[in-house]
PDB file of N, CA, C and O in Angstrom, chain B, residues numbered from 101:
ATOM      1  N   UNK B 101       1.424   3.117  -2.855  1.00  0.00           N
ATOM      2  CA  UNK B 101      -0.022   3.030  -2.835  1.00  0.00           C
ATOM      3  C   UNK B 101      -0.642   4.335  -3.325  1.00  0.00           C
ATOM      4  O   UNK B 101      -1.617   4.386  -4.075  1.00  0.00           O
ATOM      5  N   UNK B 102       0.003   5.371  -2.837  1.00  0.00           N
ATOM      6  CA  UNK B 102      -0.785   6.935  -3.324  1.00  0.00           C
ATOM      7  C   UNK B 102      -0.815   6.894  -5.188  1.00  0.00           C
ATOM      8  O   UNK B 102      -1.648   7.272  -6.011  1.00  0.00           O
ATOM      9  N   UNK B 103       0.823   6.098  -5.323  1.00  0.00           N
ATOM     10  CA  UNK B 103       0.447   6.496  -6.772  1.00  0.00           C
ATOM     11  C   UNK B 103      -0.577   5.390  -7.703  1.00  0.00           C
ATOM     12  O   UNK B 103      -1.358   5.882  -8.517  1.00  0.00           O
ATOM     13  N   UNK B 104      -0.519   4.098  -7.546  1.00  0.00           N
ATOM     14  CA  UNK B 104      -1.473   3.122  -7.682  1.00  0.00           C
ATOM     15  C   UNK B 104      -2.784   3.563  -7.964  1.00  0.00           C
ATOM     16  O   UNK B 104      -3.476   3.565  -8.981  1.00  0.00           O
ATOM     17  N   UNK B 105      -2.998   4.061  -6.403  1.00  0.00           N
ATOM     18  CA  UNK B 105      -4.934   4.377  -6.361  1.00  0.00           C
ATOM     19  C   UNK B 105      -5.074   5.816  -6.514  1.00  0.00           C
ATOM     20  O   UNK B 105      -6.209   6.224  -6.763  1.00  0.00           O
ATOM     21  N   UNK B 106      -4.127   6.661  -6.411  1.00  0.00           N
ATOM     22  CA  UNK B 106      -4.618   7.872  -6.775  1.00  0.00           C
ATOM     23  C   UNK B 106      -3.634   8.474  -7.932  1.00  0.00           C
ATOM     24  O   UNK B 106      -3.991   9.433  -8.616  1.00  0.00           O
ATOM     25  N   UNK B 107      -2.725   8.017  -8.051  1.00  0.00           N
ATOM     26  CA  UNK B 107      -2.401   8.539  -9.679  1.00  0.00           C
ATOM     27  C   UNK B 107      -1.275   9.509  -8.532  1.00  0.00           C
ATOM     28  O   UNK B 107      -1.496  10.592  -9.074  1.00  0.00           O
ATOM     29  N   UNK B 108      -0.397   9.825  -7.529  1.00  0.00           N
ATOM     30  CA  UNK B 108       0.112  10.995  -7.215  1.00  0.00           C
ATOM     31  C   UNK B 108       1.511  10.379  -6.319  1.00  0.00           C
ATOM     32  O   UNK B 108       1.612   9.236  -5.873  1.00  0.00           O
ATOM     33  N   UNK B 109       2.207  11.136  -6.244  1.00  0.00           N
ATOM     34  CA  UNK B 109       3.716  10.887  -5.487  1.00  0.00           C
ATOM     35  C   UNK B 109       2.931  10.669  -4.157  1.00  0.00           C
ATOM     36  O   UNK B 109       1.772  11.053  -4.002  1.00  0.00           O
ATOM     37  N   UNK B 110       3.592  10.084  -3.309  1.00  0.00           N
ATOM     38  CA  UNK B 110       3.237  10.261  -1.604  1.00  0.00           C
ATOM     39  C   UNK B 110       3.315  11.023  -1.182  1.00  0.00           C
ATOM     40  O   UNK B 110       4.524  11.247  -1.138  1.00  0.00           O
ATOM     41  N   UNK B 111       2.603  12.076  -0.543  1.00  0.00           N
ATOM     42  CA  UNK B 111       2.589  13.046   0.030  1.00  0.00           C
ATOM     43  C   UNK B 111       2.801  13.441   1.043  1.00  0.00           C
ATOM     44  O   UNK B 111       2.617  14.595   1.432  1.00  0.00           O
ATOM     45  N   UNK B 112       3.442  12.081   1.940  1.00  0.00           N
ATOM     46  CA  UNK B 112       4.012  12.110   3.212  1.00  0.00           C
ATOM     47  C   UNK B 112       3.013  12.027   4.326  1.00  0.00           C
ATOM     48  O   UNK B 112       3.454  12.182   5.465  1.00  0.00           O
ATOM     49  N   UNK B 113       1.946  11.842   4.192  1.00  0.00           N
ATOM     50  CA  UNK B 113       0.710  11.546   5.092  1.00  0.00           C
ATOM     51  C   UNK B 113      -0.141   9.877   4.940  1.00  0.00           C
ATOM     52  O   UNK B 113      -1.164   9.335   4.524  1.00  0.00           O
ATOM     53  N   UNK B 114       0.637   9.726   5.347  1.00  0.00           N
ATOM     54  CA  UNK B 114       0.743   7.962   5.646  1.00  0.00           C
ATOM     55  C   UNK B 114      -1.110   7.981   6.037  1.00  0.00           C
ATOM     56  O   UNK B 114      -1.910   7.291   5.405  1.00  0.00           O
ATOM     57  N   UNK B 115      -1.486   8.865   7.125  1.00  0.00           N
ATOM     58  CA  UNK B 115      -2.949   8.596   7.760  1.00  0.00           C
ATOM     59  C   UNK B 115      -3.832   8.283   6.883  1.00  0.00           C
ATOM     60  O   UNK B 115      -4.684   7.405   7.018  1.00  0.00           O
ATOM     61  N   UNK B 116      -3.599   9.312   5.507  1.00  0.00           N
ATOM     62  CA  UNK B 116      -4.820   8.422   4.346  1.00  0.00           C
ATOM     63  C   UNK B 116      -4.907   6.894   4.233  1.00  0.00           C
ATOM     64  O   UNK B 116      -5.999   6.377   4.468  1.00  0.00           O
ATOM     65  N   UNK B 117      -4.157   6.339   3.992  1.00  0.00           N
ATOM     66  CA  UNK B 117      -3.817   5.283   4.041  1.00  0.00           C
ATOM     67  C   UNK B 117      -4.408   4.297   5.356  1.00  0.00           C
ATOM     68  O   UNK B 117      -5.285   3.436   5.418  1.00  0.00           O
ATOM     69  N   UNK B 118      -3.600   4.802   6.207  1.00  0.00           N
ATOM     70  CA  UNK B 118      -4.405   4.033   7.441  1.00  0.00           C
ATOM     71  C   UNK B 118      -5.918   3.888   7.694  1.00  0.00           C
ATOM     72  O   UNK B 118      -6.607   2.871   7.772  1.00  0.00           O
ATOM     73  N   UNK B 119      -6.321   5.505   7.825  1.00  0.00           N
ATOM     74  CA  UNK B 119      -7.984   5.121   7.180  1.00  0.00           C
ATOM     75  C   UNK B 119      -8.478   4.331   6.699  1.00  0.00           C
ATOM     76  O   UNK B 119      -8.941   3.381   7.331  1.00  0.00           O
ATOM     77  N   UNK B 120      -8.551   4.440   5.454  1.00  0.00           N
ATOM     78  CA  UNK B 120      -8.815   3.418   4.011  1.00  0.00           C
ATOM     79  C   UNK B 120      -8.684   1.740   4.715  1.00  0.00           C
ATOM     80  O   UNK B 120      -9.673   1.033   4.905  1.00  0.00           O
ATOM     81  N   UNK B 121      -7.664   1.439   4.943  1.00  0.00           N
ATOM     82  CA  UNK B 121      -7.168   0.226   5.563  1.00  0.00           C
ATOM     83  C   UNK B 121      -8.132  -0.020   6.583  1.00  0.00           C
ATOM     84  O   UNK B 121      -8.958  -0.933   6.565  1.00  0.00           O
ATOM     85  N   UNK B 122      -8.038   0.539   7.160  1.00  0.00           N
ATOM     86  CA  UNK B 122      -9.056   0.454   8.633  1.00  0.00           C
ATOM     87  C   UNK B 122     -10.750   0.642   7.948  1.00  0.00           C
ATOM     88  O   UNK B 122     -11.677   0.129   8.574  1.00  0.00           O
ATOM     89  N   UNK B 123     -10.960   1.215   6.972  1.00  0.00           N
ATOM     90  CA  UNK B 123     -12.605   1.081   6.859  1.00  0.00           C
ATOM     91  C   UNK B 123     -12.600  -0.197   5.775  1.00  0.00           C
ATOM     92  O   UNK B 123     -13.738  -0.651   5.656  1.00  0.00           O
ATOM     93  N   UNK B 124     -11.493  -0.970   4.861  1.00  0.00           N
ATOM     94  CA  UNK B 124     -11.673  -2.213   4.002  1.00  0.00           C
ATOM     95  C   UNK B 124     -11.296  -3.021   5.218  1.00  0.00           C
ATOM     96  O   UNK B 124     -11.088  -4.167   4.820  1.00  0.00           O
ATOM     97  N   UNK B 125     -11.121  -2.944   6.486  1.00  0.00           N
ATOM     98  CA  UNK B 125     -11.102  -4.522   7.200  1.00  0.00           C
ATOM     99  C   UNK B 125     -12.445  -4.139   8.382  1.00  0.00           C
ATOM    100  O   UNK B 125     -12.708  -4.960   9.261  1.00  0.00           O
ATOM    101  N   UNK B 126     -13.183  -2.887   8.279  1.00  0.00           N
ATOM    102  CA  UNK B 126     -14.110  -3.155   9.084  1.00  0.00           C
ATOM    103  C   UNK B 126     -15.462  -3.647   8.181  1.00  0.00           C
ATOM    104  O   UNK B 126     -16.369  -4.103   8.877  1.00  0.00           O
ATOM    105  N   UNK B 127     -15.701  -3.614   6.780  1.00  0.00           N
ATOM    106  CA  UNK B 127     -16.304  -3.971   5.767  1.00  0.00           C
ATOM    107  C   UNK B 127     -16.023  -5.492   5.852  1.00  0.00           C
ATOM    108  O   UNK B 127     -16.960  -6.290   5.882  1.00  0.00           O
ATOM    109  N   UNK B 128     -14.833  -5.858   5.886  1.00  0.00           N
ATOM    110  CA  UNK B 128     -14.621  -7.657   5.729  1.00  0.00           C
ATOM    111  C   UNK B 128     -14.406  -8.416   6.992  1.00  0.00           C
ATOM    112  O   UNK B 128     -14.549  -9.639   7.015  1.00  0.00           O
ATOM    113  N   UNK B 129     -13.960  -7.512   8.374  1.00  0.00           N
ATOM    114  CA  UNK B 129     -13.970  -8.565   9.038  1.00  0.00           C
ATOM    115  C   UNK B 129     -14.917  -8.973   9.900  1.00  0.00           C
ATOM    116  O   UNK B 129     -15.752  -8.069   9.930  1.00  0.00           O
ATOM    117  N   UNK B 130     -15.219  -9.792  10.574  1.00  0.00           N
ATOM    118  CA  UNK B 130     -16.271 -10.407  11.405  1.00  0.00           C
ATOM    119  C   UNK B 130     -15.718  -9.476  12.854  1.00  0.00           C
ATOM    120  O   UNK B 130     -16.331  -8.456  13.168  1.00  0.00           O
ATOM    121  N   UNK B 131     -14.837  -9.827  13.445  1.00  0.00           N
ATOM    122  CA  UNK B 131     -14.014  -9.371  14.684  1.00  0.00           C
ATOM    123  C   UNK B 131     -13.083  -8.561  14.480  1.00  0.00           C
ATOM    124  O   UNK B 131     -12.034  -9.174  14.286  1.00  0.00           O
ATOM    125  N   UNK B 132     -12.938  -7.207  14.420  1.00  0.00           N
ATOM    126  CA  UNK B 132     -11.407  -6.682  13.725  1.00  0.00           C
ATOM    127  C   UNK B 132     -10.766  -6.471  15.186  1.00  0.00           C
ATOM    128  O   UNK B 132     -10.131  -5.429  15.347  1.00  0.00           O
ATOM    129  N   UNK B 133     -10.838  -7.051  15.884  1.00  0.00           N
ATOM    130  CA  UNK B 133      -9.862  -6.723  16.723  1.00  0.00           C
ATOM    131  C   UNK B 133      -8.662  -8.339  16.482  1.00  0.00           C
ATOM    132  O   UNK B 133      -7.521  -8.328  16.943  1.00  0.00           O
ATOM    133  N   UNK B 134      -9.247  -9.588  15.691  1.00  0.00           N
ATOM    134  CA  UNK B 134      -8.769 -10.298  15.219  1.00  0.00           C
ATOM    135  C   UNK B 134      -8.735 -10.506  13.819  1.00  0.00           C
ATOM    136  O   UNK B 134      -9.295 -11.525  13.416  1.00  0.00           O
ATOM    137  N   UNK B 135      -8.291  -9.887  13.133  1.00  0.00           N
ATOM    138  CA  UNK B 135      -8.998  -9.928  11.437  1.00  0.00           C
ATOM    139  C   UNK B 135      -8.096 -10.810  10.694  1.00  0.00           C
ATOM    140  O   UNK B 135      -6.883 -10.895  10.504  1.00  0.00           O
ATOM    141  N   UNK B 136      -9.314 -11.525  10.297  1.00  0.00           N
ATOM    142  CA  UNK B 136      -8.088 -13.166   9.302  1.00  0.00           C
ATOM    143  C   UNK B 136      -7.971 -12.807   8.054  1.00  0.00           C
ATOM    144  O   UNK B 136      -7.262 -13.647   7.501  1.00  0.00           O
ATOM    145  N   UNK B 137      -8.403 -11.739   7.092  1.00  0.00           N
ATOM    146  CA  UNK B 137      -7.961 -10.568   6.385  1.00  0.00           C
ATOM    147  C   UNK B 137      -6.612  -9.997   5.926  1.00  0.00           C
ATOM    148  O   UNK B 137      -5.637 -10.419   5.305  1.00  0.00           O
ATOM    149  N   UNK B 138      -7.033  -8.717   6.577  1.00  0.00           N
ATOM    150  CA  UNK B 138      -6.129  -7.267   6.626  1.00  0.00           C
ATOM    151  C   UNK B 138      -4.935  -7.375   7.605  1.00  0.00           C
ATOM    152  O   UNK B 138      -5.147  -7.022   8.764  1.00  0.00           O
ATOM    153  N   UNK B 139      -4.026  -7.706   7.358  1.00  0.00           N
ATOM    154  CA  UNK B 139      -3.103  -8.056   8.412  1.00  0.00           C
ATOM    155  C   UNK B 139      -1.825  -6.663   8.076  1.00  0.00           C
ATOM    156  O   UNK B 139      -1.342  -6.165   7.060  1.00  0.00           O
ATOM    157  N   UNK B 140      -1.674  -6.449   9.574  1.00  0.00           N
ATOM    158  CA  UNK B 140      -0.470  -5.075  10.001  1.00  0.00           C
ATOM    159  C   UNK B 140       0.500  -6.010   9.791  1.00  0.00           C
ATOM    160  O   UNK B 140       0.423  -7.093  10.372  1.00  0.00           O
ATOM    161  N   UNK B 141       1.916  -5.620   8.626  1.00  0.00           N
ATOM    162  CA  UNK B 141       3.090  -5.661   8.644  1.00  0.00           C
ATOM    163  C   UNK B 141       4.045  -4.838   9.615  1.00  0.00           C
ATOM    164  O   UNK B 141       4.906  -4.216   8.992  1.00  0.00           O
ATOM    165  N   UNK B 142       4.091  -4.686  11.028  1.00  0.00           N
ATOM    166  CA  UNK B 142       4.866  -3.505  11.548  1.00  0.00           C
ATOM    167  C   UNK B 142       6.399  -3.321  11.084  1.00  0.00           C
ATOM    168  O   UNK B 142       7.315  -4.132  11.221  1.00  0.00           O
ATOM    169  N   UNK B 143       6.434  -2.098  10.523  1.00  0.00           N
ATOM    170  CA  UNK B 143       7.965  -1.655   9.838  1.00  0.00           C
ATOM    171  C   UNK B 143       7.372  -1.607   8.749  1.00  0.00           C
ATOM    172  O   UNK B 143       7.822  -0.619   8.169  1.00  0.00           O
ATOM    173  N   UNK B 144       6.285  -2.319   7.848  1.00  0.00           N
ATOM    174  CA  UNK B 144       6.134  -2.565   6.537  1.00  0.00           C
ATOM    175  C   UNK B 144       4.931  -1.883   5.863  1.00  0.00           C
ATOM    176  O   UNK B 144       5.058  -1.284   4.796  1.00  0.00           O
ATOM    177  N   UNK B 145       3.984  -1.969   6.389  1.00  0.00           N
ATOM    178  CA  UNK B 145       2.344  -1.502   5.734  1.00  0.00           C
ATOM    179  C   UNK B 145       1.432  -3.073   6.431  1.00  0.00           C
ATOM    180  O   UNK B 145       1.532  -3.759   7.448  1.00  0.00           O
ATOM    181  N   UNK B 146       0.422  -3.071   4.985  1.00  0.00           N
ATOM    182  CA  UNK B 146      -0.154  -4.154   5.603  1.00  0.00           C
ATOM    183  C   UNK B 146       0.011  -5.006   4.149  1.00  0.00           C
ATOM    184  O   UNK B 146       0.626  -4.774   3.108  1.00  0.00           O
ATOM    185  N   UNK B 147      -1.021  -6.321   4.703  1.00  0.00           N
ATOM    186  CA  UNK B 147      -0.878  -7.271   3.509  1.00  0.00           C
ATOM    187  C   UNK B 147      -2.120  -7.775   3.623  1.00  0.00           C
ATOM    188  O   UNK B 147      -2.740  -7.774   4.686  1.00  0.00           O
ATOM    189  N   UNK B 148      -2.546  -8.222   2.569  1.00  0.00           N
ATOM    190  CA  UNK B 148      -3.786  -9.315   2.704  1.00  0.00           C
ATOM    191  C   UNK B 148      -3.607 -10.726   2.987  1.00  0.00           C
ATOM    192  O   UNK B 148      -2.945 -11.302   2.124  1.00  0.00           O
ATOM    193  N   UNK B 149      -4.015 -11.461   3.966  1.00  0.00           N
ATOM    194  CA  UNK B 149      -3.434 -12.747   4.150  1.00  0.00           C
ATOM    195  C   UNK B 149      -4.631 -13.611   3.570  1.00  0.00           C
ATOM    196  O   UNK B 149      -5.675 -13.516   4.216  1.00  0.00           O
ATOM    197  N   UNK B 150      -4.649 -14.285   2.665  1.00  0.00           N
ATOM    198  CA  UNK B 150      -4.980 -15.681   1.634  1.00  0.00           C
ATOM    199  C   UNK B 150      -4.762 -16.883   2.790  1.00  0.00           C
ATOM    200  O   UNK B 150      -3.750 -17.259   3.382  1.00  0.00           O
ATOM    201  N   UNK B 151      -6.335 -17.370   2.852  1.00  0.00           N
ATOM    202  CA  UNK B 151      -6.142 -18.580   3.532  1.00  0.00           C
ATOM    203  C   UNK B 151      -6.157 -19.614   2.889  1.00  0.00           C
ATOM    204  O   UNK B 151      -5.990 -20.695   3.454  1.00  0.00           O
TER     205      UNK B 151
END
């Protein structure tokens, strides 16, 4: 993802990331404590789930 959206190797600070994630599912979801969205892969990242 670092190199995708920012053009750069990973820099080992995963938290950018989490951020970002966390302010595109508070923009789309209705309830984010249930978000039919932005869904956590644990072990993995996240994914967008397509209904």
């Amino acid at each position: 993802m670092f190199d995708r959206v920012w053009g750069m190797e990973n820099v080992g600070n995963t938290a950018t990331v989490t951020v970002h994630i966390n302010r595109i599912g508070e923009k789309l979801e209705k309830d984010p404590s249930a978000p039919p969205f932005v869904e956590t892969v644990w072990g993995a990242g996240y994914r967008f789930r397509v209904k």
